[in-house]
N, C-alpha and C positions, 0 to 999 in steps of 0.2 A: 448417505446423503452428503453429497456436498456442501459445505457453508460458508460464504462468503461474505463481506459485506455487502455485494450486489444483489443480496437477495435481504437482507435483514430489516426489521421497520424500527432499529434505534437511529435510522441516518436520519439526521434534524437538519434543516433548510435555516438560514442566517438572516435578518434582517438587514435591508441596508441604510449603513448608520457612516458618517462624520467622523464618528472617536468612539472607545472602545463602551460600549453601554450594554446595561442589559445581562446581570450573568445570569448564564444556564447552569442550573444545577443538574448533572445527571446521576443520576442513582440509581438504574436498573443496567442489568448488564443481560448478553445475549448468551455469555457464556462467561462461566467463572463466577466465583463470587466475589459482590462490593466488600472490599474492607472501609474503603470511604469515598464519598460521593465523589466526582470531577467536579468542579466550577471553572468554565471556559469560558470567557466573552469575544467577541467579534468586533470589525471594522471595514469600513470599505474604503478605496483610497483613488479614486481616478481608475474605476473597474478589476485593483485590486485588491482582496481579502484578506486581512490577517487577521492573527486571533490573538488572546493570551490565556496561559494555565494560571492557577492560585495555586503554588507549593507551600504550604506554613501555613506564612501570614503573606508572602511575597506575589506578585502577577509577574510573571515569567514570558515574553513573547516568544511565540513559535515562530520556526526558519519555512514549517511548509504555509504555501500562499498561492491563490487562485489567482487566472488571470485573463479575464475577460470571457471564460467557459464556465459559466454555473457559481454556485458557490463553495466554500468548504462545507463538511461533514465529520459528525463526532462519534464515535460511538466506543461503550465499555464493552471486550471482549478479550479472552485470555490469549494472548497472542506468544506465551513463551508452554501453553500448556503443563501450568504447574497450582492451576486451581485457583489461583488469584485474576479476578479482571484487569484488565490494564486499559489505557486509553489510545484510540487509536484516531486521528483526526488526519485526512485527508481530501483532496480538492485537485483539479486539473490547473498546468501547468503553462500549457499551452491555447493559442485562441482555436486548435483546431479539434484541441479533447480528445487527443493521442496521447499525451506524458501524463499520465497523475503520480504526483507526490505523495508523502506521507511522514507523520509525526507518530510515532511508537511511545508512548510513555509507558517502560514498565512500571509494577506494583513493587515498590520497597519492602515488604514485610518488617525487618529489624528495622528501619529508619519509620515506617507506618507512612509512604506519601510515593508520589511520583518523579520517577527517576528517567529522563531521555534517555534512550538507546539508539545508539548511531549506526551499529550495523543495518537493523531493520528499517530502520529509517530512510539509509541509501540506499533501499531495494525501489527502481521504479515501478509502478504498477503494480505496487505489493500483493498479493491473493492469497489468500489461509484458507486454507482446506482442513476442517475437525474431524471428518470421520479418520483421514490417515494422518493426520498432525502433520500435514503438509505446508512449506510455504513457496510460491513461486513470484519469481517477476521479471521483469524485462519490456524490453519494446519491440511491438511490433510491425514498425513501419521506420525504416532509417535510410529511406533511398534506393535507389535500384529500381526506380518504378515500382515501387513497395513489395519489392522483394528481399530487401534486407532487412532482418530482422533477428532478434535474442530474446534466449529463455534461460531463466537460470532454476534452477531446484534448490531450495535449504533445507536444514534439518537443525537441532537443536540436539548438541552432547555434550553433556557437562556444562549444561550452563551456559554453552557459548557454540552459535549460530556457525555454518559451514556450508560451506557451497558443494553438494552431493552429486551435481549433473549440470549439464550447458548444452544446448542447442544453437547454433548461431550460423547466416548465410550472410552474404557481402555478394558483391556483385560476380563475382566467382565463384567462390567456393563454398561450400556445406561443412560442417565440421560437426560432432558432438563427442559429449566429454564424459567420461564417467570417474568416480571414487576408486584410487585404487588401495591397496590394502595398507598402505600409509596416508589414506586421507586427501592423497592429494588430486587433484583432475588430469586426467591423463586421454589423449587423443583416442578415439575407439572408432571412430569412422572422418575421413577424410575425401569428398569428392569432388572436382571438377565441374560446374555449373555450364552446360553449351549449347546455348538460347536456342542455337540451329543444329541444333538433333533434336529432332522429336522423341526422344527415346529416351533422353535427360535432360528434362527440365527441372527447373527452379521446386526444390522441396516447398511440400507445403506449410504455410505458416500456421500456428495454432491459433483455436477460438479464439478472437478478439472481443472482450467484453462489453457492452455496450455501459458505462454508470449510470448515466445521468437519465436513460431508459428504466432501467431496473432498480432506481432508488428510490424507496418510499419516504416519502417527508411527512415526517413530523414537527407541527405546527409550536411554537414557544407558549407557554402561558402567557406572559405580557404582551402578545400578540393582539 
C-alpha cells in the first residue's frame, strides 16, 4: 500500500490569524516513532501562510508558505526511513494549486531536536511512498499546453538523498534518465515530440494528485 500524505488524517487545517498565535502541539506520528513532540504555530498575511517551528527554547520561521490555495499542513512521519518521525509541513504555492512546497525537518537523534533538510525540502511536489521507501517529485504542468512536465525519483544511501531516475517533456522532446553504475543519471531514451503524426504524440504525463481533495483535516483544540 501506498502512503502518502494525500491519504493520511495527521493533515491539520490553520486558523486564520494576524500574528503567529496558537501553538500546535503534535505528538502522534503516522509513521516512525516521536522522540519529541513538534510545536508549530501559524499566521496569515494578505492570503499568505506562514508558520514557525520551536527548536530548543528558539521559534524558527519556515521558508515553505501558502498562497492564496488552501492553507499549510503539518504532519509527523519518517521521511528519511530510519525509524525516527520527522516533521514534514507543506502547502500550495501557487493560486492555481499546481506547485506545492514543502519543509522537511529531520529527527536529530545525538542533538535530540529538529534539524531542516534542504535536499528534500527542494523536491516540488514532494510524495513518500512507505511500502518501497520511495520519494518522488516534480511538476506537472510547465507549458506546452500542459504537456510539459518532470518527474524525478529519490532514494536515500548513506545518509544522503540521490536522484535515481527523471522523466521530463518540453515542448519537443521526451527524454528519461536512469542510475548508472556510478550513481550518475545518464540519457536511456530520447524522442522527438511531432504534434502532426498521429503516431507520436506527446507522452503521457503521470497521475496528478489532487491535495486539497484528499486531505483530511483535523480540527485544533483551541478551536
Amino acid at each position: 500500500m501506498k502512503l502518502t500524505v494525500l491519504s493520511l488524517s495527521l493533515l491539520l487545517s490553520v486558523i486564520s490569524t494576524s500574528a503567529y498565535c496558537g501553538t500546535l502541539h503534535l505528538d502522534k506520528a503516522a509513521t516512525g516513532k516521536v522522540r519529541q513532540a513538534a510545536d508549530i504555530r501559524y499566521a496569515n498575511h494578505d492570503e499568505k501562510q506562514t508558520y514557525q517551528l520551536k527548536v530548543g527554547r528558539q521559534w524558527i520561521h519556515g521558508s515553505c508558505s501558502t498562497s492564496g490555495t488552501g492553507n499549510l499542513h503539518a504532519l509527523l512521519v519518517d521521511m528519511n526511513f530510519d525509524g525516527h518521525a520527522d516533521l514534514w509541513v507543506t502547502g500550495y504555492t501557487d493560486s492555481q494549486g499546481r506547485i506545492r512546497c514543502s519543509d522537511v525537518w529531520l529527527w536529530d537523534a545525538p542533538a535530540k531536536q529538529y534539524r531542516f533538510n534542504q535536499p528534500l525540502s527542494a523536491i516540488p511536489n514532494l510524495d513518500i511512498s512507505m511500502a518501497d521507501q520511495g520519494i518522488k517529485g516534480g511538476i506537472p504542468n510547465c507549458g506546452c499546453a500542459a504537456q510539459c512536465f518532470y518527474e524525478d525519483s529519490y532514494a536515500w544511501r548513506a545518509d544522503k538523498l540521490i536522484a535515481t531516475a527523471r522523466r521530463e517533456q518540453d515542448c519537443e522532446r521526451y527524454r528519461e534518465y536512469r542510475l548508472n553504475e556510478k550513481d550518475a543519471l545518464i540519457i536511456v531514451k530520447d524522442e522527438i515530440i511531432d504534434s502532426g503524426n498521429p503516431g507520436q504524440q506527446a507522452i503521457d504525463n503521470v497521475k496528478a494528485y489532487d491535495w486539497q481533495r484528499h486531505a483530511k483535516i483535523m480540527r485544533k483544540p483551541w478551536e
